[in-house]
N, C-alpha and C positions, 0 to 999 in steps of 0.2 A: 208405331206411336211411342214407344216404349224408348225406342233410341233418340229419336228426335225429341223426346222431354227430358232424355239426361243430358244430352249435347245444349238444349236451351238452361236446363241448368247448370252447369259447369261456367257459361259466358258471363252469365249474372252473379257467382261466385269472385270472378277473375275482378268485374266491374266492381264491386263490392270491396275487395280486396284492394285493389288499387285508391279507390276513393279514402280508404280509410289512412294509408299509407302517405299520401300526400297533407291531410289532415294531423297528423302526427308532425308529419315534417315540420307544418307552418306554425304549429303551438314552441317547437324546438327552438326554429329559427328565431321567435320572439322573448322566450326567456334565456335562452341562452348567449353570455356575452362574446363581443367580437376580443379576442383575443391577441388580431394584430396590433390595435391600438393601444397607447399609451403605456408603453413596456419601458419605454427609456424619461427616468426620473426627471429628466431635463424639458420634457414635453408638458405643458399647462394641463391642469384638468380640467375637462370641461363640464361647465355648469357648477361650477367648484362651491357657489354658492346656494345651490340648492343640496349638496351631498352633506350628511351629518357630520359633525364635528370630529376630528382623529384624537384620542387622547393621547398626552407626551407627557412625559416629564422634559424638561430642561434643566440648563446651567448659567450661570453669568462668565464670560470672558474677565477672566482675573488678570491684574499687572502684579506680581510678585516675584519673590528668588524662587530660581531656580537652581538646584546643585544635579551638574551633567555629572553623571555615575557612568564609570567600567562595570562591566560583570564578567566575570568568569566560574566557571566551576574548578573548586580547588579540594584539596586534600590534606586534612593535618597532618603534618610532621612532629612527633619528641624535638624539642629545641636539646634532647641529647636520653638516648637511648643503650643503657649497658648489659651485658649480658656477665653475669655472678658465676663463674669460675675456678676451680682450684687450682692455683698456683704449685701445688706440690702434690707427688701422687699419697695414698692413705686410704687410711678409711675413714668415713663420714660417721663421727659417734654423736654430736647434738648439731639438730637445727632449732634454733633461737627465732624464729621469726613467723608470726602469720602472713599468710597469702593476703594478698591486695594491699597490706599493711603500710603506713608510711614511714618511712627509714629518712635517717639524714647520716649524712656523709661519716665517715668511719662508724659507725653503730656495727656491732658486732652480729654477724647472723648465721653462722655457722663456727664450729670445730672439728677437727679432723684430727686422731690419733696421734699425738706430738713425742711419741714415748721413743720410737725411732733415729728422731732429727735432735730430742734430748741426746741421747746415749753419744750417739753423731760430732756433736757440740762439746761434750765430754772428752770425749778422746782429740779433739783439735786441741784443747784446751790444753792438753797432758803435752801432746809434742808442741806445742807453743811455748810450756816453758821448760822443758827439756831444751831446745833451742835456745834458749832466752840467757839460761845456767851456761852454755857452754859457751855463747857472745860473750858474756860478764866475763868467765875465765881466761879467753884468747885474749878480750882486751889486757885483763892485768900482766899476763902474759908476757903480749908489747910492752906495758907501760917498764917492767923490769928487764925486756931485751934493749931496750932504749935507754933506761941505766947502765946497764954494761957494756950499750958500745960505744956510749961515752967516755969510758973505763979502757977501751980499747981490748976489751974482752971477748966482743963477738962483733962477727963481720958483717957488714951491708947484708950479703944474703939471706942470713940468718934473719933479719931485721925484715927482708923485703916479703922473705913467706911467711912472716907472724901476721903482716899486715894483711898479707892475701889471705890469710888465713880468718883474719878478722873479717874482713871485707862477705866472704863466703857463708858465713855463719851470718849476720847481717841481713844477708840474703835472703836465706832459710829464714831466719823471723817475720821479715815480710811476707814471705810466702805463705806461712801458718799464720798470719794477721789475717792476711786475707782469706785465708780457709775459715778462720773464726768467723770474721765476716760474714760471709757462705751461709754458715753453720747455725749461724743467729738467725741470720734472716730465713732460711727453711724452717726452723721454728717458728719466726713468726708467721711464714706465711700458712699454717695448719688453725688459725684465727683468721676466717673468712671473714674481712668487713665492705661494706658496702662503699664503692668506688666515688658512687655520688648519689646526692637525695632526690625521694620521689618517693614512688608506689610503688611496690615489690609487685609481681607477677605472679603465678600459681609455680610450687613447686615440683620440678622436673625430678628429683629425689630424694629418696628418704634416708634418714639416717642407717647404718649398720651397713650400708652399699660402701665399695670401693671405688674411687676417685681418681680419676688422674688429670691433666692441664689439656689433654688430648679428648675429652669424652665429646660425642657429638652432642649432647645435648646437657643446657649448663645447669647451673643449680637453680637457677632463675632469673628473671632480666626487671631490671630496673627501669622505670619512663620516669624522667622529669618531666611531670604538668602543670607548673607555676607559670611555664612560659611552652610556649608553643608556636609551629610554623605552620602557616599555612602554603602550598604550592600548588598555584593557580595560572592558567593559560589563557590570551585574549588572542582575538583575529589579528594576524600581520595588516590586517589594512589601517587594527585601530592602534596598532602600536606609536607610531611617529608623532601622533597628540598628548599621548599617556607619557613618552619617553623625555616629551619637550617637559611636560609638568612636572615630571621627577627630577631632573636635571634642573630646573627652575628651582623649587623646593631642595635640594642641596646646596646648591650657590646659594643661598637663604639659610642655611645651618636648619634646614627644617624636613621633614619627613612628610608626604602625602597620608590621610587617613585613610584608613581600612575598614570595613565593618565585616560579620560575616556574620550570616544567615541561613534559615533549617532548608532545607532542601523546599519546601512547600514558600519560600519565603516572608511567610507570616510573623518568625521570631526572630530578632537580633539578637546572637548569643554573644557576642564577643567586640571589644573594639580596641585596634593596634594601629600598626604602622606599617608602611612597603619598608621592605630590609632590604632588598636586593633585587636588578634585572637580568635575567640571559643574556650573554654575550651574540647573539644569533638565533636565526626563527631555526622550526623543529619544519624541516622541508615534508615530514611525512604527513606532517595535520596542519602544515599553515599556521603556524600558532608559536608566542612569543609566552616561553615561560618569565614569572615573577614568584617572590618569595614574600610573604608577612608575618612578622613578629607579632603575636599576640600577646598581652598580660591575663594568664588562666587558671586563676588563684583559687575560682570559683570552680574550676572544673568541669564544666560546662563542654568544653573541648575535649575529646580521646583520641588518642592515635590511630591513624586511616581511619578514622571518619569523614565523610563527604560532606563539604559545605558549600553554599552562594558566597562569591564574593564581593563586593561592593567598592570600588575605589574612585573619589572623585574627581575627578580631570579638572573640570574647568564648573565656573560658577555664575551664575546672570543674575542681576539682581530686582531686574525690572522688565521679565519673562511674559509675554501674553502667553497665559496657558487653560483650554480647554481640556473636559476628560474624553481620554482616549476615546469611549464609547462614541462621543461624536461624528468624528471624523469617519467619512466612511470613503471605501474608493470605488472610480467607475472606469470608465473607457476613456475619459477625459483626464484624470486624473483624481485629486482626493479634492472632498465635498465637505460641506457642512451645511444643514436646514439652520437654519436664521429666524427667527419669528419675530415678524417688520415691526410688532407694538409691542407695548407693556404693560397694560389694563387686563390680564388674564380671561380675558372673555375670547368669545370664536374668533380665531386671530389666524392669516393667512400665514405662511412660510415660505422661504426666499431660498432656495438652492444656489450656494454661494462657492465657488471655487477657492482653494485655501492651499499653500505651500507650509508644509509640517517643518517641525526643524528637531531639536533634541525631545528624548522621550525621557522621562522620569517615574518610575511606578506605575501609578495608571493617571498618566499627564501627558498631555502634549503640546509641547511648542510651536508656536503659530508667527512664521516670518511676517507671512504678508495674505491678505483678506479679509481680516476682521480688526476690530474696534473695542476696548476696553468695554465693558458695562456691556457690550449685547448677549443675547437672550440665542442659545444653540440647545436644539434638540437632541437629548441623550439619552433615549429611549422612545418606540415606538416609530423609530427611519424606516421601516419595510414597508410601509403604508402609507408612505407619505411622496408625494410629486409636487412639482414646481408648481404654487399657488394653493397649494390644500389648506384647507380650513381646518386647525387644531382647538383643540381646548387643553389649555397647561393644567392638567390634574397635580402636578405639586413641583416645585421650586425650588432648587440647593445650588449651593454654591463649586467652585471646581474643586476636584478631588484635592484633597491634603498630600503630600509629601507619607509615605512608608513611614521614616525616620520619624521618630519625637523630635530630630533637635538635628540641623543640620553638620554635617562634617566640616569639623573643624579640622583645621594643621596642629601638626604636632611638633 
């Protein structure tokens, strides 16, 4: 009896167990959604007007300028960078100058030991006119062998080695001119001045060191930062429209403008001109170097430092522009949610197909699919399908332009 009541209970377990199992499943089956359905944004929702409202914000489709922007990442250059020198070897007895300090053009910033290149100067000087005495003498010399052979006293030859003789001494005086010369200027070069104005750099040595024109490392380098280069690289595909506008703006006696901005693109620190294009792309990155002049009075710009760069090609003055946020893309191509009215209450939305054209900050150009004054969804598209019911919790207009004030020519 024993076996046969655990065999009867074990069947009534199984039945039990199963009943339960099927119960589970059909509670599953009913709260749980069908996940094939309505995956692709383009499919209507259904019953869309009984489902609660989606909240959005939107935008209005703006008609205004547009300024098409280059970007490139560039690199300041010193518009002229010098390295401070001793032109003569010696010893280094005063430096004149603090570090980082700003110098202009001949300010004196070091001295160097001149007792040498004095003594030096001395002694050209002595055979300079030692030489000078004995020209003076040959001449008079002639001037009396040319009396006598007038006189018929002395011969042509006599006459022709006073003059060679002259000629020879003459000689010698230019040569100790020029040694004078020499002499001076190794004097003055023991007066270290500054080649050109700017910011001195930290000094490489200190006074009471010995000096020579050969030392690997100088006595400090000077950056002019009044003016400054920027050298920046754009894709060879956008080169040919950049290249047309440059060459336009030349024939025009006119420069394209520049801006340059912090790496995060938040700040405009600077604004110049293009100076200069590469003659040929760089085949290793695809990329067409450019050069710009900056006015950086302010200083704001340092040498290799990394900036954005900004240059404007081409300009529209009557741009339908949406914010980027908008525009979304799918399998078909890029979208935009539309919202059919304008009375801010539970308002359907219209999945509208849109061909983008230039970008600007956080803008975008709208060739063809929409309408000045309509109303696009700029937050809250992951939620939303063709025909959804929104309610517009707040209302702004298309994003503004980066720039305060657009790019003008120069």
């Amino acid at each position: 009896m024993s076996s046969r009541y655990a065999a009867l209970l074990r069947k009534k377990t199984f039945w039990y167990g199963l009943a339960s199992l099927l119960v589970i499943a059909a509670i599953a089956g009913a709260l749980w959604p069908d996940k094939s359905a309505g995956t692709d944004p383009r499919t209507p929702v259904t019953g869309a007007r009984s489902a609660p409202a989606v909240p959005v914000l939107v935008a209005s489709v703006e008609r205004r300028l547009l300024n098409i922007v280059q970007t490139g990442l560039g690199t300041v250059m010193p518009a002229a960078s010098v390295e401070v020198r001793a032109r003569v070897a010696g010893q280094l007895q005063q430096v004149l100058f603090e570090e980082g300090q700003e110098v202009q053009q001949g300010q004196l910033l070091a001295r160097i030991d001149n007792r040498p290149f004095t003594a030096a100067l001395e002694q050209v000087k002595g055979q300079l006119e030692r030489n000078r005495a004995l020209l003076a003498n040959a001449r008079r010399d002639l001037q009396r062998y040319q009396a006598l052979h007038q006189q018929q006293s002395l011969s042509q030859q006599q006459i022709d080695a006073q003059s060679s003789l002259v000629a020879q001494y003459q000689g010698t005086v230019n040569a100790d001119e020029g040694a004078l010369a020499q002499a001076q200027l190794q004097v003055e070069f023991t007066r270290i001045t500054a080649p050109i104005s700017g910011r001195i750099g930290l000094r490489q040595v200190d006074a009471g060191n010995n000096i020579t024109p050969g030392d690997s490392a100088p006595l400090a380098i000077i950056t002019a930062l009044e003016e400054v280069h920027v050298v920046f690289s754009i894709p060879e595909d956008d080169a040919p429209r950049l290249l047309a506008q440059y060459t336009d703006a030349r024939q025009r006696q006119q420069s394209l403008p520049v801006e340059a901005w912090d790496r995060s693109q938040r700040e405009r620190l600077a604004e110049g001109r293009l100076l200069a294009v590469d003659n040929r792309i760089d085949s290793r990155t695809g990329t067409l170097k450019l050069k710009a002049l900056f006015d950086n009075r302010n200083q704001r710009l340092l040498a290799q430092q990394f900036v954005n760069v900004r240059v404007q090609v081409e300009t529209r003055p009557d741009a339908l522009l949406v914010p980027a946020t908008a525009v979304q893309r799918g399998s078909q191509g890029d979208f935009v949610y539309v919202v059919k009215t304008n009375d801010d209450q539970g308002q359907a939305v219209s999945l509208r197909a849109v061909q983008t054209g230039a970008r600007e900050a956080e803008q975008v150009a709208i060739e063809r699919g929409l309408e000045e004054g309509e109303l696009v969804v700029i937050n809250g598209v992951d939620r939303l399908r063709e025909g959804a019911i929104v309610r517009v919790a707040n209302r702004q207009p298309a994003a503004k332009p980066a720039a305060t004030t657009p790019l003008a020519a120069h």
